[in-house]
PDB file of N, CA, C and O in Angstrom:
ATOM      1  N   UNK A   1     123.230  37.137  50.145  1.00  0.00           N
ATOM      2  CA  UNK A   1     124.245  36.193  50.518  1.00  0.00           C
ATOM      3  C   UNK A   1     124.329  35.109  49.450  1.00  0.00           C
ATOM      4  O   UNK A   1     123.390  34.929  48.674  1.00  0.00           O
ATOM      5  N   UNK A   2     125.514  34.344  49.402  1.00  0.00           N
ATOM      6  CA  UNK A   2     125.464  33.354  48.210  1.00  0.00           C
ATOM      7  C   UNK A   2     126.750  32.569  48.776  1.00  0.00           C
ATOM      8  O   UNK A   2     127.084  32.969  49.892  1.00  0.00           O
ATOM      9  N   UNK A   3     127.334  31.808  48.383  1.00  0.00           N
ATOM     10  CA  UNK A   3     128.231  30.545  48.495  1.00  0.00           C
ATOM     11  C   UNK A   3     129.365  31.405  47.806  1.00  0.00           C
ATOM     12  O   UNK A   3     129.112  32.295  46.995  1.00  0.00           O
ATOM     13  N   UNK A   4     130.721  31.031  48.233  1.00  0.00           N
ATOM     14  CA  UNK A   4     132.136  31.824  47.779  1.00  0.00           C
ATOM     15  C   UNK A   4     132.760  30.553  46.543  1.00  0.00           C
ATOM     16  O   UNK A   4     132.806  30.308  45.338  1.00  0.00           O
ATOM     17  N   UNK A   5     133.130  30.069  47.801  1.00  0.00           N
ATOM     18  CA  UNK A   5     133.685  28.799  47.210  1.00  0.00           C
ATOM     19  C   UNK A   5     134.022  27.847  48.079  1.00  0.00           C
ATOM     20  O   UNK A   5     134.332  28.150  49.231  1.00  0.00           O
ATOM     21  N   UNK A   6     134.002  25.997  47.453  1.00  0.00           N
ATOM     22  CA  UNK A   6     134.524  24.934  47.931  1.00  0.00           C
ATOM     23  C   UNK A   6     135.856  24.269  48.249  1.00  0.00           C
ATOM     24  O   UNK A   6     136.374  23.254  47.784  1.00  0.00           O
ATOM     25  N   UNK A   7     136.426  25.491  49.561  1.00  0.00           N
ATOM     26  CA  UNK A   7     137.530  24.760  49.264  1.00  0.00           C
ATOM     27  C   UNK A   7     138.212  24.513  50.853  1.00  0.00           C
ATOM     28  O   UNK A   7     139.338  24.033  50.988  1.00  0.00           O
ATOM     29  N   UNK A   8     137.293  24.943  52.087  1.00  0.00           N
ATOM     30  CA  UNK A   8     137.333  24.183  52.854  1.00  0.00           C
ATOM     31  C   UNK A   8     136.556  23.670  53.872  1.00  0.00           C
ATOM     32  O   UNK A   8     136.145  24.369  54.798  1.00  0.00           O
ATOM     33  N   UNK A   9     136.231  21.969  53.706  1.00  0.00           N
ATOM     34  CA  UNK A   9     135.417  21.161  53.794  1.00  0.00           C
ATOM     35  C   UNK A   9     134.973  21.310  55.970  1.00  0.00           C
ATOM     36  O   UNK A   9     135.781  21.430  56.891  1.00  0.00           O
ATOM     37  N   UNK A  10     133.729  21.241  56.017  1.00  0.00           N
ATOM     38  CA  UNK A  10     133.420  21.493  57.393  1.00  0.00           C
ATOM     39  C   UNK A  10     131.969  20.395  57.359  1.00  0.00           C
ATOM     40  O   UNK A  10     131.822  19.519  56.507  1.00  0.00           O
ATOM     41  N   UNK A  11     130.709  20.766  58.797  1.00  0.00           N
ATOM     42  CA  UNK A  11     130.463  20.433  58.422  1.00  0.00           C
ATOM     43  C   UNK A  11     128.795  20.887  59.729  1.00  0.00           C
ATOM     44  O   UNK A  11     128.714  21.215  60.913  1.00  0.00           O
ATOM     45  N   UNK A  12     128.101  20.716  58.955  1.00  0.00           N
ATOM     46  CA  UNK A  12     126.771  22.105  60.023  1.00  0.00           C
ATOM     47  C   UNK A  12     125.575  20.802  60.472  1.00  0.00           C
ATOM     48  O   UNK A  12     125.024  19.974  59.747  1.00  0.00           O
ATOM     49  N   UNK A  13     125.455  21.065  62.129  1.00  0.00           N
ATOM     50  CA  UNK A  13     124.443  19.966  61.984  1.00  0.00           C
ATOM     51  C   UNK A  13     123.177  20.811  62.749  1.00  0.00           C
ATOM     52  O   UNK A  13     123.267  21.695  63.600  1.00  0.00           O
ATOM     53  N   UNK A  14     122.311  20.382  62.307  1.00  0.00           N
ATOM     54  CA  UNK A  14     120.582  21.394  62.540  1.00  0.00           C
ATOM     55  C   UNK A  14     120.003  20.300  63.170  1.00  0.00           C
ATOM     56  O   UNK A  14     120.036  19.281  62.480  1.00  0.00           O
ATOM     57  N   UNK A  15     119.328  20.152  64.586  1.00  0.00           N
ATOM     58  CA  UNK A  15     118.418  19.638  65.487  1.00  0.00           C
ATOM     59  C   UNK A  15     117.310  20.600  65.358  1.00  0.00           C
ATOM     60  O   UNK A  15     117.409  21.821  65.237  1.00  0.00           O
ATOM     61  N   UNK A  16     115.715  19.534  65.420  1.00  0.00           N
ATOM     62  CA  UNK A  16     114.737  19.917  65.645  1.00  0.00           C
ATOM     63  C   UNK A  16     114.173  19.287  67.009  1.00  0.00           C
ATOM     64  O   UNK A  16     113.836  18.125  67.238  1.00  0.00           O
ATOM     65  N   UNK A  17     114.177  20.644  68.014  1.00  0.00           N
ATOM     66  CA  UNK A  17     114.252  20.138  69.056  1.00  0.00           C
ATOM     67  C   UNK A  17     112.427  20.791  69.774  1.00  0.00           C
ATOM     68  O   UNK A  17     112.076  20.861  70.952  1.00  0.00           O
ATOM     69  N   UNK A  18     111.723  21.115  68.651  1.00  0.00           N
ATOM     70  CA  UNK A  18     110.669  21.799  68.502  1.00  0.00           C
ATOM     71  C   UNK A  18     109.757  20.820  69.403  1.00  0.00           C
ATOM     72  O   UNK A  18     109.949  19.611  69.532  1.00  0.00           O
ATOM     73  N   UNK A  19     108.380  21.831  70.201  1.00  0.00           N
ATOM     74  CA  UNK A  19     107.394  21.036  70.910  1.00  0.00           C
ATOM     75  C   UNK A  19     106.392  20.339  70.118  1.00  0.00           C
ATOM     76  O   UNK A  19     105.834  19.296  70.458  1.00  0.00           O
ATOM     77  N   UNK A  20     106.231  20.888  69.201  1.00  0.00           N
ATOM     78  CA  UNK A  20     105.146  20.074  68.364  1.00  0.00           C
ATOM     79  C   UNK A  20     105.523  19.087  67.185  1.00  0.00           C
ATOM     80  O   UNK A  20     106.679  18.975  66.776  1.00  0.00           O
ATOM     81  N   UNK A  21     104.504  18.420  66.701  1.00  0.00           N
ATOM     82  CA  UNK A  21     104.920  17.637  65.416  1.00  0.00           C
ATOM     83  C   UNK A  21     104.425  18.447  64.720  1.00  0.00           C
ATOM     84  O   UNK A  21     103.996  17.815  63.754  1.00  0.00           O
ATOM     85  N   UNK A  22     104.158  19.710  64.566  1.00  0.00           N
ATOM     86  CA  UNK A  22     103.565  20.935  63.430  1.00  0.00           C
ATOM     87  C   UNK A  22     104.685  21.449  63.229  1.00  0.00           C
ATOM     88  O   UNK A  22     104.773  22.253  62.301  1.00  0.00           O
ATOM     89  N   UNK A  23     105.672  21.191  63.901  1.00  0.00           N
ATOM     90  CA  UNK A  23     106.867  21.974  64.248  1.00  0.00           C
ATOM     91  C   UNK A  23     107.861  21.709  62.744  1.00  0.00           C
ATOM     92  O   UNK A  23     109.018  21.351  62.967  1.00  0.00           O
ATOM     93  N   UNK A  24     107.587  21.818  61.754  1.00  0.00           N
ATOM     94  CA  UNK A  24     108.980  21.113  60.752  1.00  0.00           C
ATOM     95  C   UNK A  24     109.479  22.210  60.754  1.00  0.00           C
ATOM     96  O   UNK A  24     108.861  23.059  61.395  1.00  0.00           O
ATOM     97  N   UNK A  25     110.617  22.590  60.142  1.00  0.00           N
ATOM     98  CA  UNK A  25     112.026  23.298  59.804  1.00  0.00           C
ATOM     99  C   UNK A  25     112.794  22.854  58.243  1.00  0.00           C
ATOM    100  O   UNK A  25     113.611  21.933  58.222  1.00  0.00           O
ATOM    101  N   UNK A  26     112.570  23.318  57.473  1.00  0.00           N
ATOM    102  CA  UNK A  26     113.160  22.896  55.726  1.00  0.00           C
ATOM    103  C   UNK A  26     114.566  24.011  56.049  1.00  0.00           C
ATOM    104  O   UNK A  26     114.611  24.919  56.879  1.00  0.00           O
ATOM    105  N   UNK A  27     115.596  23.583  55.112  1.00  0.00           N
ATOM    106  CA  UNK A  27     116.735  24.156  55.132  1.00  0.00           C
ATOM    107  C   UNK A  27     116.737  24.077  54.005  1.00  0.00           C
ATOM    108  O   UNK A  27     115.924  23.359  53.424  1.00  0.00           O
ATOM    109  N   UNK A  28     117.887  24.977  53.203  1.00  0.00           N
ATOM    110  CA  UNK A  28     118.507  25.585  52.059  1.00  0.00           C
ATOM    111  C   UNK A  28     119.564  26.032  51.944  1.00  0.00           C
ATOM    112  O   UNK A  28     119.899  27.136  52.374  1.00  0.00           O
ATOM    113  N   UNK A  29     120.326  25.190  51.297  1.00  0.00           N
ATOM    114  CA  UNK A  29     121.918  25.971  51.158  1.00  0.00           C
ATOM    115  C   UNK A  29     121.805  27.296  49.791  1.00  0.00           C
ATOM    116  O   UNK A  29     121.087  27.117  48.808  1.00  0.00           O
ATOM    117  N   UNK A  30     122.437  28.252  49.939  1.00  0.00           N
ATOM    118  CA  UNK A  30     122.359  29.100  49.052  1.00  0.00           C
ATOM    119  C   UNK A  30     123.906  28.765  47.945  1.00  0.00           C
ATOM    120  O   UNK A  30     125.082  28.591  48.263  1.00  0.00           O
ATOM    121  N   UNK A  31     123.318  28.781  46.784  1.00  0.00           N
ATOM    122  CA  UNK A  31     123.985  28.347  45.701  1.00  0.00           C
ATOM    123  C   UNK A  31     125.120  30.016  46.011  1.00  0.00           C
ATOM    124  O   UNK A  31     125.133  30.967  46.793  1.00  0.00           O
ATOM    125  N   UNK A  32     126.203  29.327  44.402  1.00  0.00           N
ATOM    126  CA  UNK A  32     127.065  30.699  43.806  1.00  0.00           C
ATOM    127  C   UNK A  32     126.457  31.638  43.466  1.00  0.00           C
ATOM    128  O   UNK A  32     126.918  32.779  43.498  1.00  0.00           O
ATOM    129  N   UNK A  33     125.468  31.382  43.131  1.00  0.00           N
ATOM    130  CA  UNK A  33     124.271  32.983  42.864  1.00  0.00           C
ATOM    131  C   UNK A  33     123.304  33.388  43.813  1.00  0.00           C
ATOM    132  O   UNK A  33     122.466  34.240  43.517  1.00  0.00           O
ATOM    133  N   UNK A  34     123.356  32.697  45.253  1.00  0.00           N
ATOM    134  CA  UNK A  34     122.531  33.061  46.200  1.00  0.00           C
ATOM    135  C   UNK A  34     120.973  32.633  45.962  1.00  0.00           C
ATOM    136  O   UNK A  34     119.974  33.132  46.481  1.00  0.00           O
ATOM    137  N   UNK A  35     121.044  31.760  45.199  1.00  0.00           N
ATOM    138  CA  UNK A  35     119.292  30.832  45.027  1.00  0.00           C
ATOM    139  C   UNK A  35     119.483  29.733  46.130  1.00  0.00           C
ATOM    140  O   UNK A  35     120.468  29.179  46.619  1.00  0.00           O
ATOM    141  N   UNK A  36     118.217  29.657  46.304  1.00  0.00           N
ATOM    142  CA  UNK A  36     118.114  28.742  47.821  1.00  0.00           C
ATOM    143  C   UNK A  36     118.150  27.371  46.677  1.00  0.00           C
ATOM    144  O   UNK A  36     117.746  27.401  45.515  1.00  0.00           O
ATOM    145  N   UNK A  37     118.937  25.861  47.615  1.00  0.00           N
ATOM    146  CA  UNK A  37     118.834  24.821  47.247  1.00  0.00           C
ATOM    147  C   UNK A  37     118.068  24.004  48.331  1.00  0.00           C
ATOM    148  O   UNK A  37     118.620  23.916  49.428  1.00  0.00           O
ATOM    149  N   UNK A  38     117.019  23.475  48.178  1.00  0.00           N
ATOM    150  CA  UNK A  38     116.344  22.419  48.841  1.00  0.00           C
ATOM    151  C   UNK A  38     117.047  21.686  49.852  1.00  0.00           C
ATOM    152  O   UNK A  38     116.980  20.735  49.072  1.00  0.00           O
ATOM    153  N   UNK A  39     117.596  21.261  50.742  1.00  0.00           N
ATOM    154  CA  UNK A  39     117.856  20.196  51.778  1.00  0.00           C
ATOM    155  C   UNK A  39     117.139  19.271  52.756  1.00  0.00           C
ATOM    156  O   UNK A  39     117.495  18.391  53.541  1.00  0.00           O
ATOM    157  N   UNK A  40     115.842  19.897  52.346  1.00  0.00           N
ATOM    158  CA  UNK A  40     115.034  19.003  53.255  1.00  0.00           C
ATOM    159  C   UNK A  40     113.859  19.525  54.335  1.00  0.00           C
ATOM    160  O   UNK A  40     113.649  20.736  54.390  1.00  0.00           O
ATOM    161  N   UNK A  41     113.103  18.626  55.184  1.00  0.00           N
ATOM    162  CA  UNK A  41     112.744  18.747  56.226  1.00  0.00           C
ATOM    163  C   UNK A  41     113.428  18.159  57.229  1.00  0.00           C
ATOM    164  O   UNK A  41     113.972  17.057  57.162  1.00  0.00           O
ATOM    165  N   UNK A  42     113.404  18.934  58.223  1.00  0.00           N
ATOM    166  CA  UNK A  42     113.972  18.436  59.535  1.00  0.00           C
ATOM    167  C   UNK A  42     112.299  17.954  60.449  1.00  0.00           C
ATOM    168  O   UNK A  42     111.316  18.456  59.903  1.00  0.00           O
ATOM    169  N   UNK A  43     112.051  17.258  61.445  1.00  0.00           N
ATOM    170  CA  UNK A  43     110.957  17.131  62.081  1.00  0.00           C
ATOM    171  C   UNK A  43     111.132  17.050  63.647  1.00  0.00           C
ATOM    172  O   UNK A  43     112.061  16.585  64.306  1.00  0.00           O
ATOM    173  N   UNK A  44     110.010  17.615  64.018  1.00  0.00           N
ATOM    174  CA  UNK A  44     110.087  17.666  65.541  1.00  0.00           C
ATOM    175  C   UNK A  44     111.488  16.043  66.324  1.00  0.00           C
ATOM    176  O   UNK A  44     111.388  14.891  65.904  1.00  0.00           O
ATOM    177  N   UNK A  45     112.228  16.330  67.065  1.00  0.00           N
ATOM    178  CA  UNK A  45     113.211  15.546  67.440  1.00  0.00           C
ATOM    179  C   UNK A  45     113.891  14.617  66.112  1.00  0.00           C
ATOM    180  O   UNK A  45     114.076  13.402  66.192  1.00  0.00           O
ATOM    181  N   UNK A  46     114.199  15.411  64.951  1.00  0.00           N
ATOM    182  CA  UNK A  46     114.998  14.861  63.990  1.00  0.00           C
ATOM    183  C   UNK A  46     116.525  15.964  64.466  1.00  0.00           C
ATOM    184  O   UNK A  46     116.666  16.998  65.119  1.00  0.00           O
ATOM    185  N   UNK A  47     117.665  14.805  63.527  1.00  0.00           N
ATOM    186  CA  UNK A  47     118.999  16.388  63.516  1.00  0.00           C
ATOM    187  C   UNK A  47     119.393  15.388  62.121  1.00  0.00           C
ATOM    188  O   UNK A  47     119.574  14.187  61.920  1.00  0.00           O
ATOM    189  N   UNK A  48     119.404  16.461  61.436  1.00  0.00           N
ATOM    190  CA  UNK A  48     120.185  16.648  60.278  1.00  0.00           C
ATOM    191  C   UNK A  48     122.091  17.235  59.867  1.00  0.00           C
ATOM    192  O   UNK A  48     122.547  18.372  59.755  1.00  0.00           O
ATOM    193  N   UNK A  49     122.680  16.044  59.758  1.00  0.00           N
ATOM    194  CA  UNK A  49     124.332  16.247  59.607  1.00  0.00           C
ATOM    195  C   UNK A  49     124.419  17.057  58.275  1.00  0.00           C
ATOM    196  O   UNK A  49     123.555  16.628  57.510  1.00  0.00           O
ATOM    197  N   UNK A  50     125.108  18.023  57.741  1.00  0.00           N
ATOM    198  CA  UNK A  50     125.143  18.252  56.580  1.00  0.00           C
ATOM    199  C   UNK A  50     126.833  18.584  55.921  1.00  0.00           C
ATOM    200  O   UNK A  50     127.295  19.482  56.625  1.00  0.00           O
ATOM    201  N   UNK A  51     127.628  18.262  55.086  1.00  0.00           N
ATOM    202  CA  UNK A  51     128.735  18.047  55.094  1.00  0.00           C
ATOM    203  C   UNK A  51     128.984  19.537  54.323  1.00  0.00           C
ATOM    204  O   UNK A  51     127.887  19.927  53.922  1.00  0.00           O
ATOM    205  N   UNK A  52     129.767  20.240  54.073  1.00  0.00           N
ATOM    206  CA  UNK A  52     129.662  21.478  53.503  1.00  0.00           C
ATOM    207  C   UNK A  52     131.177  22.152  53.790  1.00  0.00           C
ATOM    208  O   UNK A  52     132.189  21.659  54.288  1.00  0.00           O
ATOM    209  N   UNK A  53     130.839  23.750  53.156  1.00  0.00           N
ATOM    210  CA  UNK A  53     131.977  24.513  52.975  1.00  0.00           C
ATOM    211  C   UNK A  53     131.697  25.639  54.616  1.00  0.00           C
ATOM    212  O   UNK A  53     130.746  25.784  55.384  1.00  0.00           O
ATOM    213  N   UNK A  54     132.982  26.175  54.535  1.00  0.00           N
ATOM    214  CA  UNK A  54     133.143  27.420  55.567  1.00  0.00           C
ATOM    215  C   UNK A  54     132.475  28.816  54.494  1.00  0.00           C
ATOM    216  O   UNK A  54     132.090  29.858  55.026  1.00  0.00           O
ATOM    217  N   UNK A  55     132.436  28.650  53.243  1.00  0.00           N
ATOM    218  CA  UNK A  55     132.065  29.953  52.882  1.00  0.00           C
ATOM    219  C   UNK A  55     130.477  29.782  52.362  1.00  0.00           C
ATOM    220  O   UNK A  55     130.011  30.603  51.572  1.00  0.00           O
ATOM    221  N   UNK A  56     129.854  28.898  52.755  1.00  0.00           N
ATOM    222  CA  UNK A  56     128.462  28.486  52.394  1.00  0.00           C
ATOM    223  C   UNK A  56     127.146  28.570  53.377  1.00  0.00           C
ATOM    224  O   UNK A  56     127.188  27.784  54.323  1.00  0.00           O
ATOM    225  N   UNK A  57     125.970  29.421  53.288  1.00  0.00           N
ATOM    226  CA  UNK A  57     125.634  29.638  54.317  1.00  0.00           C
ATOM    227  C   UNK A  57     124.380  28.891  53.755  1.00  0.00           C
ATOM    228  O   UNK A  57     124.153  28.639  52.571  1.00  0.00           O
ATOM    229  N   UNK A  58     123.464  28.530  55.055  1.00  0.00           N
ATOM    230  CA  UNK A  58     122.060  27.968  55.234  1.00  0.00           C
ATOM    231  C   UNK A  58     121.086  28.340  55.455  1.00  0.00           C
ATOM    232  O   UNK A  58     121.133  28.840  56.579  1.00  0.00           O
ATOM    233  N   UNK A  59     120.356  28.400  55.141  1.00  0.00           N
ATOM    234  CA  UNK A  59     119.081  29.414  55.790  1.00  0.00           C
ATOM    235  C   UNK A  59     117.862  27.971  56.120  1.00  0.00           C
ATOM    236  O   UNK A  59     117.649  26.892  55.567  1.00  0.00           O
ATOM    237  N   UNK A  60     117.268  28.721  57.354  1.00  0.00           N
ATOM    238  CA  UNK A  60     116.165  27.564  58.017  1.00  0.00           C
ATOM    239  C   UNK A  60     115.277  28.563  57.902  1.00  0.00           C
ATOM    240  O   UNK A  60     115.532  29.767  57.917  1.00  0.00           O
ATOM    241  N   UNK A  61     113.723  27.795  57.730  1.00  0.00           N
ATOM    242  CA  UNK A  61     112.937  27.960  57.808  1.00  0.00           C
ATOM    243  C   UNK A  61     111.642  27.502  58.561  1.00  0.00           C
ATOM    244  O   UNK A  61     111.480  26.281  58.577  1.00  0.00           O
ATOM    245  N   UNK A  62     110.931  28.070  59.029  1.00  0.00           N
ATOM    246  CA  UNK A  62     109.376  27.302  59.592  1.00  0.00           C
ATOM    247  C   UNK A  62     108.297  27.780  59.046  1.00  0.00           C
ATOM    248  O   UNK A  62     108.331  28.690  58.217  1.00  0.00           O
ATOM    249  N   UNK A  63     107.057  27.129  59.517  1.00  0.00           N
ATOM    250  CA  UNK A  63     105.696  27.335  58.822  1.00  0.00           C
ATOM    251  C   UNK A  63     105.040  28.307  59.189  1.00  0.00           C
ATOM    252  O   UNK A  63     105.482  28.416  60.333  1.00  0.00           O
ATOM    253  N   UNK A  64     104.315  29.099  59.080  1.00  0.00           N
ATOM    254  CA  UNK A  64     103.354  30.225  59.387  1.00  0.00           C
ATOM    255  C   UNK A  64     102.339  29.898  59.236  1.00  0.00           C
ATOM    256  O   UNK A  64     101.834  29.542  58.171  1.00  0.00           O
ATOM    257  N   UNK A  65     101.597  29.986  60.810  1.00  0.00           N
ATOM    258  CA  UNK A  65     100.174  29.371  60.590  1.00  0.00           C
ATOM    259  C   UNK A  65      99.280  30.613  59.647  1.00  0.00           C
ATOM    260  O   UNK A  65      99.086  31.802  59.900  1.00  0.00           O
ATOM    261  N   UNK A  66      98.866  29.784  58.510  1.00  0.00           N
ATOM    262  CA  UNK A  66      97.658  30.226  57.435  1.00  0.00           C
ATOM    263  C   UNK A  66      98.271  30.512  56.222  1.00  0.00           C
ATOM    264  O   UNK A  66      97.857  31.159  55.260  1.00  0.00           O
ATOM    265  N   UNK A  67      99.798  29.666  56.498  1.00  0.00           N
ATOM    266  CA  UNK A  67     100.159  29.934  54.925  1.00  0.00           C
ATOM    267  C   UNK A  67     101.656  30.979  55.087  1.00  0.00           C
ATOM    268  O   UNK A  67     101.837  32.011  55.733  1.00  0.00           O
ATOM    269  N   UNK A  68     102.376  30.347  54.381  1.00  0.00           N
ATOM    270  CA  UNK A  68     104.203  31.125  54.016  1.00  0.00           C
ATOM    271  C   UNK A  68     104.666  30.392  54.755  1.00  0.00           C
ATOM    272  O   UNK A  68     104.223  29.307  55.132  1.00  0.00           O
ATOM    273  N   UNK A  69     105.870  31.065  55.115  1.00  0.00           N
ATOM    274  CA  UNK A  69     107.285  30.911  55.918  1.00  0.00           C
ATOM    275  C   UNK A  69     108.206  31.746  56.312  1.00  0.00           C
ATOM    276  O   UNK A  69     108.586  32.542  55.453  1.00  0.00           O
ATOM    277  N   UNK A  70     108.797  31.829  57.590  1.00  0.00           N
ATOM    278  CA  UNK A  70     109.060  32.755  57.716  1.00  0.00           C
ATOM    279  C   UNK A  70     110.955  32.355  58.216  1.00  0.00           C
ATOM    280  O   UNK A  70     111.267  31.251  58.662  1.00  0.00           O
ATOM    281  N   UNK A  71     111.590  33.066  58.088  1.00  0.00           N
ATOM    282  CA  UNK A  71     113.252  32.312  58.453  1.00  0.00           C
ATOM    283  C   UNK A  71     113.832  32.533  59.918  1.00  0.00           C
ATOM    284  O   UNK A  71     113.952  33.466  60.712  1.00  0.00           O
ATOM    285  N   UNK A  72     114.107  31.258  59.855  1.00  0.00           N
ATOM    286  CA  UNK A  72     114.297  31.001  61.708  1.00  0.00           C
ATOM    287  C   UNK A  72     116.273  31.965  61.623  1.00  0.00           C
ATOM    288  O   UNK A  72     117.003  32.719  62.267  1.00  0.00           O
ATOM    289  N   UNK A  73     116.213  31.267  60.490  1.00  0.00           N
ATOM    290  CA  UNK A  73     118.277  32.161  60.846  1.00  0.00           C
ATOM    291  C   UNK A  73     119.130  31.971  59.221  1.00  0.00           C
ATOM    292  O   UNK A  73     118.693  31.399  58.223  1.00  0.00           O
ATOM    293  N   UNK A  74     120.383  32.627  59.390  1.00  0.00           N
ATOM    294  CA  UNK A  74     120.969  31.993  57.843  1.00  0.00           C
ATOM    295  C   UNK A  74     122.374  31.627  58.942  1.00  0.00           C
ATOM    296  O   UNK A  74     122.794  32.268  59.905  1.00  0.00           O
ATOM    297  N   UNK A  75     122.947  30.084  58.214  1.00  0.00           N
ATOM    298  CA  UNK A  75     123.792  30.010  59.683  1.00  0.00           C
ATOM    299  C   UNK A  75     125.349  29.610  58.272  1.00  0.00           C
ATOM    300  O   UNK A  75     125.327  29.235  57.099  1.00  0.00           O
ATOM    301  N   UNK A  76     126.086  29.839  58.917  1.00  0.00           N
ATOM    302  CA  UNK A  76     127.319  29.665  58.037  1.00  0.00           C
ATOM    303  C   UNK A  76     128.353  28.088  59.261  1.00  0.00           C
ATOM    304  O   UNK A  76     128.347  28.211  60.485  1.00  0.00           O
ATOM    305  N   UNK A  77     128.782  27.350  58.854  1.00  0.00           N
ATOM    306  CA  UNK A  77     129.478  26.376  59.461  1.00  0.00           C
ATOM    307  C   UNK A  77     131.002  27.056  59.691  1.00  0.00           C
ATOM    308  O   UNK A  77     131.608  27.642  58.793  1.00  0.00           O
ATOM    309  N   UNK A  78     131.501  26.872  61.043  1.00  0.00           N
ATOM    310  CA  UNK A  78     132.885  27.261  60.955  1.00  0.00           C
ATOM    311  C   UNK A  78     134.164  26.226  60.708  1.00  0.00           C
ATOM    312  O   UNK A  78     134.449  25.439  59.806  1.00  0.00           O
ATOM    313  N   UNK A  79     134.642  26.527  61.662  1.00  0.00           N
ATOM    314  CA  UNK A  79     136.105  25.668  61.118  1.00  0.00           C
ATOM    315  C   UNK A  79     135.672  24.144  62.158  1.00  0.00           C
ATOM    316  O   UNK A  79     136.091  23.212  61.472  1.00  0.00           O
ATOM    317  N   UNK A  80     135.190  23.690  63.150  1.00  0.00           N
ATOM    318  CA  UNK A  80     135.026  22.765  63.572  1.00  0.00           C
ATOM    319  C   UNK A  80     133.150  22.754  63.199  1.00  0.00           C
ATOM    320  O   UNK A  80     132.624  23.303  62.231  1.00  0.00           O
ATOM    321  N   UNK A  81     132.517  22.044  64.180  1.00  0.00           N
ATOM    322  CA  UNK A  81     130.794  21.338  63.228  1.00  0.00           C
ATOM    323  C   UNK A  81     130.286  22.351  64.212  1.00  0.00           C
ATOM    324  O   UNK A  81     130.512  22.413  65.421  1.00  0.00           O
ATOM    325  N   UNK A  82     129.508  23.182  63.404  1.00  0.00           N
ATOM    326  CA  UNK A  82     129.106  23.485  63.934  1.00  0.00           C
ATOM    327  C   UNK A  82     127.448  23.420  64.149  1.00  0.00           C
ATOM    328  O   UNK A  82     126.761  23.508  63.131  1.00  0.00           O
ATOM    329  N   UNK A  83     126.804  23.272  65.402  1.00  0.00           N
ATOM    330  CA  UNK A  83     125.793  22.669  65.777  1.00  0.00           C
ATOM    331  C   UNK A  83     124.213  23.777  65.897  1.00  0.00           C
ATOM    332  O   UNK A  83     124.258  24.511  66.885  1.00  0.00           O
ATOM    333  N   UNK A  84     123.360  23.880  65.321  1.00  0.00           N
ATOM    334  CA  UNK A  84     122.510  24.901  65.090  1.00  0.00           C
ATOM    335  C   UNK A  84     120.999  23.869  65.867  1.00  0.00           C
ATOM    336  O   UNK A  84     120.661  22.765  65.441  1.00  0.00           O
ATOM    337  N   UNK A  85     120.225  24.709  67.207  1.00  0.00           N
ATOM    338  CA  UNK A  85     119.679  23.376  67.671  1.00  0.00           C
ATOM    339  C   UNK A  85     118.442  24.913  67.530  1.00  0.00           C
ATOM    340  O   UNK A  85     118.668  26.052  67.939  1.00  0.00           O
ATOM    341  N   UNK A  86     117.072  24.366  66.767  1.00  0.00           N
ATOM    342  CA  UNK A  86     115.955  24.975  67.331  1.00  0.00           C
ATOM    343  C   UNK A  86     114.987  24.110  68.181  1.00  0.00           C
ATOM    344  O   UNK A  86     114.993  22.879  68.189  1.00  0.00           O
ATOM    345  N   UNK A  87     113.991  25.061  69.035  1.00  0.00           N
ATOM    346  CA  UNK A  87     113.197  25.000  69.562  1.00  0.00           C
ATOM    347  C   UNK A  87     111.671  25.081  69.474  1.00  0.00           C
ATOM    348  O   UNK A  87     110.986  24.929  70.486  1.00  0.00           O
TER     349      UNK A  87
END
């Protein structure tokens, strides 16, 4: 998967609605060549707004206890906000 193009503006919001404070969630928008870009940590009861395209997708991630990560989803924003809530 990779990013198309910027040309119409939306906008994706990610809640961490997780039980623990072990609980983080990092996101990544995938560039025009499909390389992950950094966006952050999200933290147990954080939500992150993110302003973006309809042809641009996200991928979330969480921690794996003893080391990696493993991907919670890859989420694409539609034409109104669309709202991505984990647990």
């Amino acid at each position: 998967m990779r990013s198309v193009h910027g040309k119409v503006k939306t906008s994706i919001v990610i809640r961490n609605r997780a039980r623990s404070e072990e609980d983080v969630i990092k996101v990544y928008w995938l560039d025009y060549k499909g390389r992950r870009k950094s966006y952050g940590k999200i933290y147990k009861g954080d939500t992150k707004r993110i302003t973006t395209y309809m042809t641009h997708p996200w991928v979330v991630v969480s921690k794996v206890p003893g080391g990696g990560e493993i991907c919670q989803g890859v989420y694409m924003a539609d034409s109104g906000k669309r709202i991505v809530t984990f647990r």
